[in-house]
C-alpha positions as CSV (number, residue, x, y, z in Angstrom):
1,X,22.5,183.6,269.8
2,X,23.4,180.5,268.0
3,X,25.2,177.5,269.9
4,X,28.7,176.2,267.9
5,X,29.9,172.7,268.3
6,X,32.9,171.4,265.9
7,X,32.5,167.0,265.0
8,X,35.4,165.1,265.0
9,X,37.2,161.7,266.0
10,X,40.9,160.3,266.6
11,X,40.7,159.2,262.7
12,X,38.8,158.9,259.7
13,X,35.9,156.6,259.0
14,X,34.5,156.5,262.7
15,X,31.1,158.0,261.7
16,X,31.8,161.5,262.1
17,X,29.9,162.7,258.5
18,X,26.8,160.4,259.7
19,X,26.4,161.9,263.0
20,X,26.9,165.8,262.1
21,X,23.6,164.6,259.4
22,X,21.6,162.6,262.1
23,X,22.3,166.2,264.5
24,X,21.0,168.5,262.0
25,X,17.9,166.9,260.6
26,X,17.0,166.0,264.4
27,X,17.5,169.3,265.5
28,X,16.0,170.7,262.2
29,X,12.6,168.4,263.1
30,X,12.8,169.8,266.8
31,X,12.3,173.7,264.7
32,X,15.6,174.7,264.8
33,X,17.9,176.0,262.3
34,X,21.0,174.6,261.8
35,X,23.7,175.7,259.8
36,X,26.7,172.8,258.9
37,X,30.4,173.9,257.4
38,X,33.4,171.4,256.4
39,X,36.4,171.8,257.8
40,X,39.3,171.1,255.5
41,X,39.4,170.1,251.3
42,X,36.5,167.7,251.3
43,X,34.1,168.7,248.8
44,X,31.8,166.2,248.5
45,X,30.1,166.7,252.6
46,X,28.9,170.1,252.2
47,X,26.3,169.1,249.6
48,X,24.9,166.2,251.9
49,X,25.0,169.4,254.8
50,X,22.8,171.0,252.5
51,X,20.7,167.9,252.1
52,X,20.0,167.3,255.8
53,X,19.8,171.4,257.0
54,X,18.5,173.5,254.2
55,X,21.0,175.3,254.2
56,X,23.9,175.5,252.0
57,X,27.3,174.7,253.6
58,X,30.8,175.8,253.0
59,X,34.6,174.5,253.3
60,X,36.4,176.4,256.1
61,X,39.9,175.4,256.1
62,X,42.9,176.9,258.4
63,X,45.5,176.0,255.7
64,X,44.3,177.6,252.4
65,X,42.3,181.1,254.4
66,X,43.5,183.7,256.7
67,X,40.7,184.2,259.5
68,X,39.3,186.7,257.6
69,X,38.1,184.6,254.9
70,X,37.0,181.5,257.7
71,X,35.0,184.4,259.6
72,X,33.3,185.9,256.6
73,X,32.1,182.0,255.8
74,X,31.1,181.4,259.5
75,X,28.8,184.7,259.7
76,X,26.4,183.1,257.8
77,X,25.7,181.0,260.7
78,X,24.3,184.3,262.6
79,X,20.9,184.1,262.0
80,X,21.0,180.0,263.0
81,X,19.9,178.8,266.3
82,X,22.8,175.8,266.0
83,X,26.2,175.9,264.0
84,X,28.1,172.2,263.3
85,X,31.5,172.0,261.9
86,X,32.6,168.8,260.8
87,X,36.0,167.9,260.8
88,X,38.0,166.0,258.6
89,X,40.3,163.0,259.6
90,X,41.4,163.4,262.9
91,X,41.2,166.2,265.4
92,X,44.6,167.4,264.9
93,X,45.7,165.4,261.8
94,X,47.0,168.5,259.6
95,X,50.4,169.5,257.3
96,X,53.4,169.5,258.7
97,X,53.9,172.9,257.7
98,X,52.1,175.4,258.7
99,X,50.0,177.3,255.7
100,X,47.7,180.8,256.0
101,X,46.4,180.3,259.2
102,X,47.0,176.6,260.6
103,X,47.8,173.4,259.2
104,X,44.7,172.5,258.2
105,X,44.0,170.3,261.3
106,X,40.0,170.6,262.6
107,X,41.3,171.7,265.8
108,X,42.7,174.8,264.0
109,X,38.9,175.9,263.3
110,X,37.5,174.5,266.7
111,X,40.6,177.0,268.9
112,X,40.0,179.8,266.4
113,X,36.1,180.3,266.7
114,X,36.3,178.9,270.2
115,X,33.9,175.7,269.8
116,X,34.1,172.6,271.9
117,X,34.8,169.5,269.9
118,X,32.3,166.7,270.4
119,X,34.2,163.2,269.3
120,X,33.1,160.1,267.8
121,X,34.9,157.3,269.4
122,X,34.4,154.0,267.4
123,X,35.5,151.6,270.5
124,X,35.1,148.5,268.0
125,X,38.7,145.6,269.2
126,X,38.7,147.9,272.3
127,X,37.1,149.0,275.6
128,X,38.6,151.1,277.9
129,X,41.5,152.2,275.5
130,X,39.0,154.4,274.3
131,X,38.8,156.4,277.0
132,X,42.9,156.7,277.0
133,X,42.5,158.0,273.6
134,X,39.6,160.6,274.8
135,X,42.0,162.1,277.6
136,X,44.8,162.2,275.1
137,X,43.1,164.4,272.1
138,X,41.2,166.3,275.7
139,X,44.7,167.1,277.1
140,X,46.8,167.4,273.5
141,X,46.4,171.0,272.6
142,X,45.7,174.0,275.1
143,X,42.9,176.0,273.5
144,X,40.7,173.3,271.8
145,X,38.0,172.0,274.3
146,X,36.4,168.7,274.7
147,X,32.5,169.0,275.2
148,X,31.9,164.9,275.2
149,X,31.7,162.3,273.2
150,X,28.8,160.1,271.4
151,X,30.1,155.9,271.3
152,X,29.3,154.4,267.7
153,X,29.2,150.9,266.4
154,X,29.2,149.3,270.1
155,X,29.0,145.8,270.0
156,X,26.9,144.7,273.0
157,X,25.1,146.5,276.2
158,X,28.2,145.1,278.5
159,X,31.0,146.5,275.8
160,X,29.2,150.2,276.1
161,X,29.0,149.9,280.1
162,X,32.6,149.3,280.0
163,X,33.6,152.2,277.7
164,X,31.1,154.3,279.4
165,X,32.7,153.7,282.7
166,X,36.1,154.3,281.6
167,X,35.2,157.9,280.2
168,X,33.5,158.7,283.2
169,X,36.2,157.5,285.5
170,X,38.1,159.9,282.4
171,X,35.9,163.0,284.0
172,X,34.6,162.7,280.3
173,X,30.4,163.1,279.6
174,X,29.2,160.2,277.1
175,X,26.1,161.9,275.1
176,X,25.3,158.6,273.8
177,X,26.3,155.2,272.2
178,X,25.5,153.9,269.3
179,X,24.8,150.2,267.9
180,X,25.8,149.1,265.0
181,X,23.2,149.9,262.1
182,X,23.8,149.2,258.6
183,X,21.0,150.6,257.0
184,X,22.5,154.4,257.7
185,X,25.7,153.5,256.4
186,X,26.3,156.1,253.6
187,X,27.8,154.4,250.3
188,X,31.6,155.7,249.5
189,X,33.5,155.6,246.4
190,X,37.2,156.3,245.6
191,X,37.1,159.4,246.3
192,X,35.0,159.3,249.3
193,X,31.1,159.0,249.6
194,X,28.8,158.9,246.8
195,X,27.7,162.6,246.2
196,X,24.7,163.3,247.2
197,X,22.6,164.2,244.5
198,X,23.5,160.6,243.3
199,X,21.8,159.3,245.6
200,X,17.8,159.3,245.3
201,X,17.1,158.4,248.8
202,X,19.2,160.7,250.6
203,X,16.1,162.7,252.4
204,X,15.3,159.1,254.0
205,X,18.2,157.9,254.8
206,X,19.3,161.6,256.8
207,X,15.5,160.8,258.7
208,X,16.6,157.3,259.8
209,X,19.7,158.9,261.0
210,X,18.4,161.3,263.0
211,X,15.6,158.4,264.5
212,X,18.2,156.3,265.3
213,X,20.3,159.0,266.6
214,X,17.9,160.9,268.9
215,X,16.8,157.2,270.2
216,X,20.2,156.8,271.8
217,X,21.9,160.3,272.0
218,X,20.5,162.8,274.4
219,X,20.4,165.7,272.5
220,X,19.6,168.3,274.5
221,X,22.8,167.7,276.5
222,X,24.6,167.6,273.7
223,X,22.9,171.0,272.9
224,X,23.5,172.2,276.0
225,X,27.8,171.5,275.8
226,X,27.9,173.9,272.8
227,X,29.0,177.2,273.2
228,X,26.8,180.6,272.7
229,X,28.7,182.0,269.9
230,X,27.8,186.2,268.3
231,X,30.0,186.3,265.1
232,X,29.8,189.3,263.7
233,X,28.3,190.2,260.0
234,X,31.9,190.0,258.0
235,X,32.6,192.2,255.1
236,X,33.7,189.6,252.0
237,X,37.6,188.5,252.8
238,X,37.6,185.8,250.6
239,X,39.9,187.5,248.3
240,X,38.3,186.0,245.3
241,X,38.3,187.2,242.0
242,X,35.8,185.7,239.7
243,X,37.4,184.4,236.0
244,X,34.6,186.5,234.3
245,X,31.7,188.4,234.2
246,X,29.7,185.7,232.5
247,X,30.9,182.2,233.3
248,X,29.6,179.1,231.6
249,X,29.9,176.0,234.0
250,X,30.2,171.9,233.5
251,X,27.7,170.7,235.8
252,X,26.6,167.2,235.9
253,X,27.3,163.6,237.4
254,X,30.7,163.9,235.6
255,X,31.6,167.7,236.4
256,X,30.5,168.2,240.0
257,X,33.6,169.4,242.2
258,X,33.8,172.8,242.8
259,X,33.9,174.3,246.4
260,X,30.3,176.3,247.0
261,X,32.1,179.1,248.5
262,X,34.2,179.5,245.2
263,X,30.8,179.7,243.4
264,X,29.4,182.4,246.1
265,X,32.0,184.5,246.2
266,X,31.9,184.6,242.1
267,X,28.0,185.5,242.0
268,X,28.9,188.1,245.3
269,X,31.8,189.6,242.8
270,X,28.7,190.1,240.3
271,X,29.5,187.6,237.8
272,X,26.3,185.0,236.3
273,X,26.9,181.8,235.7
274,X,25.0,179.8,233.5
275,X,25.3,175.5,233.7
276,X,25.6,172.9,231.2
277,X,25.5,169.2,231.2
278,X,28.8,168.0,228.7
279,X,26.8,164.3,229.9
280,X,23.9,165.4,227.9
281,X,25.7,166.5,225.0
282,X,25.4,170.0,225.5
283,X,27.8,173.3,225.2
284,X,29.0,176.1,226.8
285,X,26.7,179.2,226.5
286,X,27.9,180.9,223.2
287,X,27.7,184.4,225.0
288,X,30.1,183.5,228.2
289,X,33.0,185.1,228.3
290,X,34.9,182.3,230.5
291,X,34.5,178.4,230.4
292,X,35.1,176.0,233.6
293,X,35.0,172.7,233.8
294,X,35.2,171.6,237.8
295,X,36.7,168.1,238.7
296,X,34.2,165.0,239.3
297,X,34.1,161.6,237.5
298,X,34.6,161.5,234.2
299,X,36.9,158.6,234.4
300,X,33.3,156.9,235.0
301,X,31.8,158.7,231.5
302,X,34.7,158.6,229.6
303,X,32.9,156.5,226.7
304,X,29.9,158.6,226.9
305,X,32.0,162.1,227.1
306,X,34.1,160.4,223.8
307,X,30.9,160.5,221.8
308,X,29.4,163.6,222.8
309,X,30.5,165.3,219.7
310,X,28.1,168.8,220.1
311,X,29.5,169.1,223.5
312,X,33.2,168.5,221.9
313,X,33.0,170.8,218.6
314,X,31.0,173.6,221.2
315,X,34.2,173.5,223.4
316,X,36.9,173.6,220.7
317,X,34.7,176.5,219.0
318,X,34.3,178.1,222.4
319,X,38.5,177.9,223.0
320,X,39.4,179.9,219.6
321,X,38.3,182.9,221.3
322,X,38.0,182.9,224.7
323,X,39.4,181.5,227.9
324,X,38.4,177.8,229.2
325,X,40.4,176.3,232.2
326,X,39.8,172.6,234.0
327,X,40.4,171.4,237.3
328,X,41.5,168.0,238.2
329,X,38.6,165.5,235.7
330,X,38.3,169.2,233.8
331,X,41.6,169.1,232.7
332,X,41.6,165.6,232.5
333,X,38.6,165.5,229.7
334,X,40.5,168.7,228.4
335,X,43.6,166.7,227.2
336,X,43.8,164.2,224.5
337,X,43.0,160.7,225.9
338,X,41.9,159.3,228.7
339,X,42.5,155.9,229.7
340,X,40.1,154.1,232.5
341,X,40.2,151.7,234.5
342,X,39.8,148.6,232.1
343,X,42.7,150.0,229.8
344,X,40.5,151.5,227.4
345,X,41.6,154.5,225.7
346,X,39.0,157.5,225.2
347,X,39.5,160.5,222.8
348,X,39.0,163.6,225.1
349,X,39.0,167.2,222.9
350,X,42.0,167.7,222.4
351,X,42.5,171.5,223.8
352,X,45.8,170.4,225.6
353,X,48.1,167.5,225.0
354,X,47.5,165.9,228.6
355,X,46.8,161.8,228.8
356,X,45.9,160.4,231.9
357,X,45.6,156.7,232.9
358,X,43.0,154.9,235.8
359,X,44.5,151.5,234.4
360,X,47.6,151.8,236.9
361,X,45.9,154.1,240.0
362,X,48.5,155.8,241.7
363,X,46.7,157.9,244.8
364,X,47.9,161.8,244.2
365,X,46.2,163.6,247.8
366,X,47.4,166.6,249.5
367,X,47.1,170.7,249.1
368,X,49.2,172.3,246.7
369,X,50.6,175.8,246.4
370,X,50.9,177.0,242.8
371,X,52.9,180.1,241.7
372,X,51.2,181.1,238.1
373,X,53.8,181.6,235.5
374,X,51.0,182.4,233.4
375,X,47.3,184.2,233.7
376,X,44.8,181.8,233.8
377,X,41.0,183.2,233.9
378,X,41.0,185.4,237.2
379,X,44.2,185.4,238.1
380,X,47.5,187.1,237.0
381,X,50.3,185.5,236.2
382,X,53.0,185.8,239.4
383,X,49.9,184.8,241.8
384,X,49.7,182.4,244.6
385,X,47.1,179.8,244.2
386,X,45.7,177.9,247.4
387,X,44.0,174.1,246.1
388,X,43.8,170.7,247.2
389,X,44.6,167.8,244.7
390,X,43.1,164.2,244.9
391,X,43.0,161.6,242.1
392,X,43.6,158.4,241.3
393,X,45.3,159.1,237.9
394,X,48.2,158.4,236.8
395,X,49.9,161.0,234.1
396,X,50.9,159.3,230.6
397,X,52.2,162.5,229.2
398,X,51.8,166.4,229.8
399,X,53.8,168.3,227.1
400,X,52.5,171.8,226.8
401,X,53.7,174.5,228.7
402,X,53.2,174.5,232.4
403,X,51.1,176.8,233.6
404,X,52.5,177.0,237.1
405,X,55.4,175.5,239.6
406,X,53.5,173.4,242.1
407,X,54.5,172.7,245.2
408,X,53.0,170.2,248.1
409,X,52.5,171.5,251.8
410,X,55.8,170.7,252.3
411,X,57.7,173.4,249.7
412,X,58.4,170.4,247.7
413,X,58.0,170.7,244.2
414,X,55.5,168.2,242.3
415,X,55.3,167.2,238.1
416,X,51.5,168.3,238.3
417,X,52.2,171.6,237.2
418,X,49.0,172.3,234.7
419,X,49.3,173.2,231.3
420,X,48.6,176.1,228.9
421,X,48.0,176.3,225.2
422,X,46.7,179.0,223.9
423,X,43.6,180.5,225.7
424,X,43.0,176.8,227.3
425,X,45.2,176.2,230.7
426,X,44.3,173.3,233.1
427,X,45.2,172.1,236.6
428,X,45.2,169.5,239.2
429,X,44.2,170.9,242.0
430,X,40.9,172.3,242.6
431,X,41.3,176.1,244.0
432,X,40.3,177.2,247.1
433,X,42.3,180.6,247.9
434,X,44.4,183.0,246.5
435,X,47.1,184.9,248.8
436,X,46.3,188.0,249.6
């Protein structure tokens, strides 16, 4: 029966994605199988999940599913011996409104499959205060269960006997504590860590994680606080419709955010997808039916994406006859220019009429609700579209027709509406749901 624990911390940036690794590949090199999932929009942790379990790993997120889509993604965690769920941002840092099936918050997932939430506390400029904080997320929210908590980036043997007291006193169990170690620091970028098939040394750096971890966190008591969990085998309730039978994917350095469970559920609906690097100068298989170009970095390729004419001409010819849509850096490279972040200009193709800036970044974040006034490939148009939007771009101009009306978690409406011309539409936000 596998064991569920759910990672997560009063905030952001505590340590919570290096600790759920260090778990796994300890507990992987101890024989067992772990399976990881992300809770919330962050795409960019399951793939370092992957790296450290095996296994691939899946967004689960309370704002854009119903509980039928979260516990068809969790049952793939039945055959594991351990399950982690790593949170995003704070334990209950969510929407203000309320969306499918929570606000999005990590204690939404951790009261829903009924996991107790081990914290990372980062008691840096504080000692006892930490424990204060502990009690408080402990005693916030009836339903979400506190198993312990693991200390990182304590500054000295006395500061870590004063925290650890402090808990105690609490009535709260201290797994571990953790020195400050920079040589298992994960490198970030703007949008959050560097992905991880970016980074050549990933494998090593997960094993001195889980070294330095299982040195000063005892793990079997931290395996021993999680709960026996039997999910059930789940029928599919993603609600997911693929945008074609044969779908012809971006995928490369520049074209690298899509959610895995989006991908799944495609292959599960029977469509094939076949891959192409736009980096390399390649272009869409001539026999798809549907083109996609996910979100990722292109800001960062912009020059070498200008020049690329095979993979330019392949997509224009590809867009005369068939469907082609962009999310986020897809739509972005589908549009006219793009400018970076030196205030250089670079010709994109051209399929919509969309410019887009780095020069002046202007932080666009949050999940958006989009009502299609249009089909786009998959979807009718009059449906509800569940996605998360985050960029640093700023818009310069977007004149064709929008493709949908866009609104934030708050029922406000946004100007990132997408576009559509001809069979080509585009969008901000990367999808995660549709309503039922």
């Amino acid at each position: 029966m596998p064991a569920g624990l759910v990672i997560s911390a009063p905030a952001s940036g505590v340590g919570k994605t290096t600790l759920t690794l260090a778990l796994a590949r300890a507990w992987r090199n101890r024989g067992l199988n772990v399976q990881c999932f992300k809770s919330g929009p962050d795409y960019i942790d399951p793939a370092f999940h992957a790296a450290a379990t095996g296994r691939a790993s899946v967004n689960v997120d309370s704002w854009a599913m119903d509980r039928a889509a979260i516990a068809h993604l969790v049952s793939r965690g039945i055959d594991a011996d351990v399950v982690l769920a790593e949170g995003s941002m704070g334990l209950f840092d969510g929407v203000a409104a309320r969306g499918v099936s929570g606000t999005g918050a990590t204690a939404d997932i951790a009261q829903m499959l009924g996991w107790p939430v081990l914290l990372v506390i980062d008691p840096s400029g504080q000692a006892q205060t930490a424990a204060a904080i502990a009690a408080g997320l402990r005693d916030y929210r009836a339903g979400v269960r506190l198993a312990g908590v693991v200390l990182n980036r304590v500054a000295s043997p006395r500061h870590e006997d004063l925290v650890r007291r402090a808990l105690l006193d609490a009535g709260i169990a201290v797994f571990g504590a953790l020195p400050r170690h920079a040589e298992i620091n994960l490198p970030k970028r703007h949008l959050g860590l560097v992905q991880a098939e970016e980074q050549a040394e990933i494998g090593k750096l997960i094993d001195e994680a889980a070294r330095f971890v299982a040195e000063h966190v005892d793990l079997d008591a931290v395996l021993r606080s999680a709960a026996a969990w039997s999910p059930q085998p789940a029928a599919n309730g993603l609600n997911v419709t693929p945008p074609g039978q044969r779908i012809a994917l971006a995928r490369d350095a520049a074209f690298s955010f899509v959610y895995p469970h989006m991908l799944e559920a495609w292959r599960a609906a029977g469509a094939e997808i076949s891959t192409f690097s736009p980096l390399a100068d390649e272009a869409p298989d001539t026999s798809a039916d549907v083109c996609w170009l996910p979100g990722g970095y292109p800001e960062l390729h912009a020059g070498k994406i200008a020049g690329n004419a095979r993979f330019r001409s392949g997509l224009r010819a590809f867009a005369k006859t068939r469907p082609l849509h962009g999310e986020c850096g897809g739509y972005m490279v589908l549009g006219a220019g793009l400018t970076d972040a030196d205030g250089v200009r670079h010709e994109m193709t051209g399929l919509l009429g969309l410019e887009t800036s780095f020069a002046k970044r202007r932080m666009h974040l949050g999940y958006r609700l989009a009502e299609l006034a249009a089909p786009m490939p998959g979807h009718r148009a009059g449906s509800r579209l569940r996605g998360h939007e985050f960029h640093y771009s700023t818009i310069v101009a977007q004149p064709d027709t929008p493709l949908a009306v866009v609104h934030d978690a708050t029922g406000a409406v946004i100007a990132e509406t997408g576009s559509r011309r001809g069979y080509v539409t585009g969008t901000f936000f990367h999808l995660i749901a549709e309503d039922r």
